[in-house]
N, C-alpha and C positions, 0 to 999 in steps of 0.2 A: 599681520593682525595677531594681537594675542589675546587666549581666549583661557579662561577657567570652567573645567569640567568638574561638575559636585555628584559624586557616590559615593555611597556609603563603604562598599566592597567591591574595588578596581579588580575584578580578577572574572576573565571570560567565561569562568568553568561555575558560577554561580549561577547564573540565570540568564533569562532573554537581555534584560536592560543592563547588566554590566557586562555583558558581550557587546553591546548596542554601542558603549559608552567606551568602552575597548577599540575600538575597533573603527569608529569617528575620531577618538585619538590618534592612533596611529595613520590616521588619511589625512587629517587634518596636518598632522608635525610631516608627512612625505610632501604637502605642497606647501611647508617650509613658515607654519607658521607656527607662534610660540606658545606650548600647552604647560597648563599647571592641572595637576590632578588635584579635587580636594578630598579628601577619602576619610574613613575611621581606619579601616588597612586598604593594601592593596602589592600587587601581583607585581615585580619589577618590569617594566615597561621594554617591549623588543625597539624601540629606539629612544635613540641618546637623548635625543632634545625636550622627552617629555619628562616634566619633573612632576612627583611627590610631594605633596604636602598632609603627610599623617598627622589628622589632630583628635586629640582626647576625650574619650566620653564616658556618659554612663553607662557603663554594659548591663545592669539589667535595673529595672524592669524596661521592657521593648519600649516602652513609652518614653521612659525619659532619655532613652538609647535615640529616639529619633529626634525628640526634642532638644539636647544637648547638642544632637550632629549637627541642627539645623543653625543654633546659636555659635558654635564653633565655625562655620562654616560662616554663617555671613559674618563674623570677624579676622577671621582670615581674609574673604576673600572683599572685605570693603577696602584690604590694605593694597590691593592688589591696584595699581592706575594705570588706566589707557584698557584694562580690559573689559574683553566680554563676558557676561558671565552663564553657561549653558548648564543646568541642572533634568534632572529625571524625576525628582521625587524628593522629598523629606528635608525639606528647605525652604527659605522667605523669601528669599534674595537672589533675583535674577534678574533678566532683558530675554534669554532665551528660555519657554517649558518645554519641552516634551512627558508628556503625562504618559510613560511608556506602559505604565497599567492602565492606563483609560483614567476616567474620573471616580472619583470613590465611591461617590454616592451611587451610583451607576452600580459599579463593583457592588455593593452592601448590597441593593435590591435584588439585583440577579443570583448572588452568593446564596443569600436565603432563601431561594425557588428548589434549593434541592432536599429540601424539607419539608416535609405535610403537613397538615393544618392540623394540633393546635402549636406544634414544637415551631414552624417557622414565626410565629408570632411572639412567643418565648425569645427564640433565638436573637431575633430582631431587638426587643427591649435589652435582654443580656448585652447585645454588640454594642447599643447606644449607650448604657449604662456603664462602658469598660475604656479605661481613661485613654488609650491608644487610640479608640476610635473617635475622641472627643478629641484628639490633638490633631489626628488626619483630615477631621473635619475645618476643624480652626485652620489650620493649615492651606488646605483645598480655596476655602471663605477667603482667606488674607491675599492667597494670589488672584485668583479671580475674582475678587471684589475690589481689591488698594491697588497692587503692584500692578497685574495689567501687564504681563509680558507679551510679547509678540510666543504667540503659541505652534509648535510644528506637533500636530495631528498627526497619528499614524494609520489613521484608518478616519473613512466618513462617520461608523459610528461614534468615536471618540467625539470628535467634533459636533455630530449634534445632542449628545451628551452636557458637552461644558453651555453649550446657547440652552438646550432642556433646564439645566439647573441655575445659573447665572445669566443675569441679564449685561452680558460678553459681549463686546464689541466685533464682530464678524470679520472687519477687517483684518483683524490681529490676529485672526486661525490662518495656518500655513497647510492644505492635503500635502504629507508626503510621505504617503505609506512604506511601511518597511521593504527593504531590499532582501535579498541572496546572495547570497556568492555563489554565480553560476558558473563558477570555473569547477566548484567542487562538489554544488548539484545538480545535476543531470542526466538526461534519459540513458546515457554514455554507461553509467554504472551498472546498468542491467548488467555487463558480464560479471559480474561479483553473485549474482544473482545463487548459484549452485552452492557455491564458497559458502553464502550465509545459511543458505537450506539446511548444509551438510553439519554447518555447526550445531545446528540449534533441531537436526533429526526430523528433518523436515519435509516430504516428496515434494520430489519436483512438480506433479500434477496437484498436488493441493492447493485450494483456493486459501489464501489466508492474511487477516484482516490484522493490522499494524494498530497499536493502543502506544503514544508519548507522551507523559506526563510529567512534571515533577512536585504537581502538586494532583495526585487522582483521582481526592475527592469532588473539587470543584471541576475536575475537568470530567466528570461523568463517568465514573467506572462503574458507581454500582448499577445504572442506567444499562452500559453496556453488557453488563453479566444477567441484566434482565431481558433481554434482546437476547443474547446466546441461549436461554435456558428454554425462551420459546421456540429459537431455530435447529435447538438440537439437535431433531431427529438428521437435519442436513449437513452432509460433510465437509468439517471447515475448519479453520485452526485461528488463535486468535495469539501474536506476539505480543508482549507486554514490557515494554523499555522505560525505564526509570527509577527511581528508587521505590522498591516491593515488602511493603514489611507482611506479617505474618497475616493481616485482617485481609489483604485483600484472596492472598490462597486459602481463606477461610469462606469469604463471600462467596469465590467461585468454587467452592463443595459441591459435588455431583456432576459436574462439566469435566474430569478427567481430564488426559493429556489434550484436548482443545486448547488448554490455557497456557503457554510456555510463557513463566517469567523469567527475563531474561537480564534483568538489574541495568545499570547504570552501562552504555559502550561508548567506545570511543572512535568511530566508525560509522556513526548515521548516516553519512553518505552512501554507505554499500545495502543499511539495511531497506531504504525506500521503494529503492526499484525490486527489489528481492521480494517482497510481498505484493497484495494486488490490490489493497485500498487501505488507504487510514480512517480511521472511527475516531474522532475528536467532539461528542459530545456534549462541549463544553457549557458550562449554565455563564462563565461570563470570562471574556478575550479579547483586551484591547486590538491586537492584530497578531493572532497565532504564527510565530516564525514559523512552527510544526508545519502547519497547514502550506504555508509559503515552499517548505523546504520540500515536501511532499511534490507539490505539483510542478514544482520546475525538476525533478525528480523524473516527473510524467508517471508519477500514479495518483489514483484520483483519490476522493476524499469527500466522505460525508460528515458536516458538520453544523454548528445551529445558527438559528438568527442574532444569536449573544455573542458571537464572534467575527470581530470587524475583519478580520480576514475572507470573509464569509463574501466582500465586493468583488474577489480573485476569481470566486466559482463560478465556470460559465457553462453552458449546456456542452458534454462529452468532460469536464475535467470534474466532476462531483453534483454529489444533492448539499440541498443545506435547509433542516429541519429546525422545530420548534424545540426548548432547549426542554428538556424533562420529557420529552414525548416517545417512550418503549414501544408504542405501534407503532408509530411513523420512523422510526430506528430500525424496529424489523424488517419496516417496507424497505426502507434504500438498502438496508443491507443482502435483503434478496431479491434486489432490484441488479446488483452491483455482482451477486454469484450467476445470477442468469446472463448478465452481460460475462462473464469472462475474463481472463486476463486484456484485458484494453487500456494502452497508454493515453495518458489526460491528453485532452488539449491545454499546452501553454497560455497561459490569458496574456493578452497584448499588453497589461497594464506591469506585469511582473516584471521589475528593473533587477541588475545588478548590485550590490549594495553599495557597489565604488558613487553610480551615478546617484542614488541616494543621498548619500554623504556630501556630494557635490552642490547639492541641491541646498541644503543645511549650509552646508559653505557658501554658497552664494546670498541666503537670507540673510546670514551674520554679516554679510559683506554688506546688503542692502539698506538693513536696518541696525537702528541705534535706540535701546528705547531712551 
């Protein structure tokens, strides 16, 4: 079978969905089938058989950056015969979706909850008013309304998302939520446990609570520094992994060394189990890898109803609250210091990501649109 992968930036170290898109490729070309990348850049491939196809865009304004990719991309890749065509995002032209952000309109609603009345109303016309968003929407409309791909869901909420806004054909949603690679997370790590303490000056008896972002705002920081400033007086510590610019060591003013930011590592495997719960917050999360990587990890995780990852949490592996809600954040999070250091329960539903991908590989096998 040969098949076409469309991103924009082939390189793992970018985000959730070009890991996602990464890393389907190379499972895909080990059971020997033939992959074309179509990309604006990307990352040289750790195996031979997957090729390259860099093509040409606008680099700015971001709008016509996705609009140009999208047109570049379905003319390369109509040239392409006998294959399949699998995309993520910023593209017309497919058989395979994965909307690995969730659906936009979704995203836009939820995005603006982290702003009070009258600025999220503001916000909202500014967004609709900004020609990016008027192309993601056109975009969104063209596939779910004309093209009609066979769609792979990574979470339930995704899926009833695309039937809430379009009137989608159900059969053509595929569940199959994001994987792990459980070779490299699991409860196993806990011995790295002291390693990371000792880095980051840490007691071993301290209770302290994991923050992953790489986008902060939407995933609920300043939420969670409002929950810290009510739990002060108890003693706790709170990691901070991701890119840290100066507004957020300014937000959290008057919280002292509770707050270690800890910038970008290359190691989250070791840092999971070394702390006692993640705080993922988030106002909107197609399916939080974070949250996934956490519990197969076996530390728990409180997180919100905005986050389709949120189907994982089962009673002993986390809470999962309303997304903006600072009391109901302070509850599980001293819900979660009275409970102690206590490893999650694994949820039955959490796969490896090989079987995942497998899964993907057997849709493209089964269907043709």
């Amino acid at each position: 079978m040969n098949i076409s992968i469309a991103i924009e930036k082939f390189d793992p170290g970018v985000g959730g969905a070009e890991r996602y898109c990464w890393d389907l490729a190379h499972y895909l070309a080990g059971q020997g089938h033939g992959i074309v990348i179509i990309c604006r850049k990307g990352k040289a491939p750790a195996h031979g058989s997957i090729r390259l196809r860099c093509v040409g865009t606008i680099a700015f304004p971001q709008f016509l950056r996705h609009l140009s990719f999208a047109l570049m991309h379905f003319l390369t890749a109509r040239r392409l015969e006998g294959y399949r065509h699998f995309c993520v995002g910023n593209t017309f032209f497919m058989d395979f979706y994965q909307p690995h952000g969730g659906s936009h309109r979704a995203w836009f609603l939820r995005e603006t909850l982290m702003f009070g009345q009258p600025f999220r109303t503001v916000r909202r016309l500014m967004m609709r008013m900004s020609p990016k968003d008027m192309v993601q929407r056109a975009m969104e409309w063209w596939i779910f309304s004309v093209v009609k791909p066979q769609v792979i869901a990574i979470s339930q909420m995704v899926a009833s998302d695309i039937t809430r806004f379009f009137p989608f054909p159900k059969d053509r949603i595929h569940l199959v939520p994001n994987g792990v690679n459980i070779r490299r997370y699991h409860p196993g790590n806990r011995e790295y446990r002291e390693e990371i303490r000792r880095r980051y000056r840490i007691g071993n008896e301290e209770y302290v609570f994991l923050f992953v972002a790489q986008n902060p705002r939407l995933k609920g920081y300043h939420i969670l520094v409002e929950a810290c400033r009510t739990l002060a007086p108890r003693p706790f510590r709170v990691l901070v992994v991701g890119p840290c610019g100066d507004w957020m060591e300014s937000e959290a003013m008057g919280l002292g060394d509770r707050m270690i930011f800890a910038g970008r590592v290359d190691d989250l495997h070791k840092v999971y189990p070394a702390c006692d719960c993640l705080v993922h917050p988030t106002f909107y999360d197609a399916c939080s890898l974070v949250v996934l990587e956490s519990l197969a990890s076996g530390t728990p995780v409180i997180t919100t109803s905005a986050n389709g990852a949120g189907m994982f949490i089962e009673k002993g592996s986390g809470t999962v609250i309303k997304p903006g809600d600072v009391p109901a954040l302070v509850s599980a999070m001293k819900d979660a210091m009275e409970a102690g250091r206590k490893e999650a329960v694994i949820c039955g539903m959490l796969r490896d990501h090989t079987e995942v991908f497998a899964r993907v590989e057997e849709l493209m096998t089964r269907y043709e649109h």
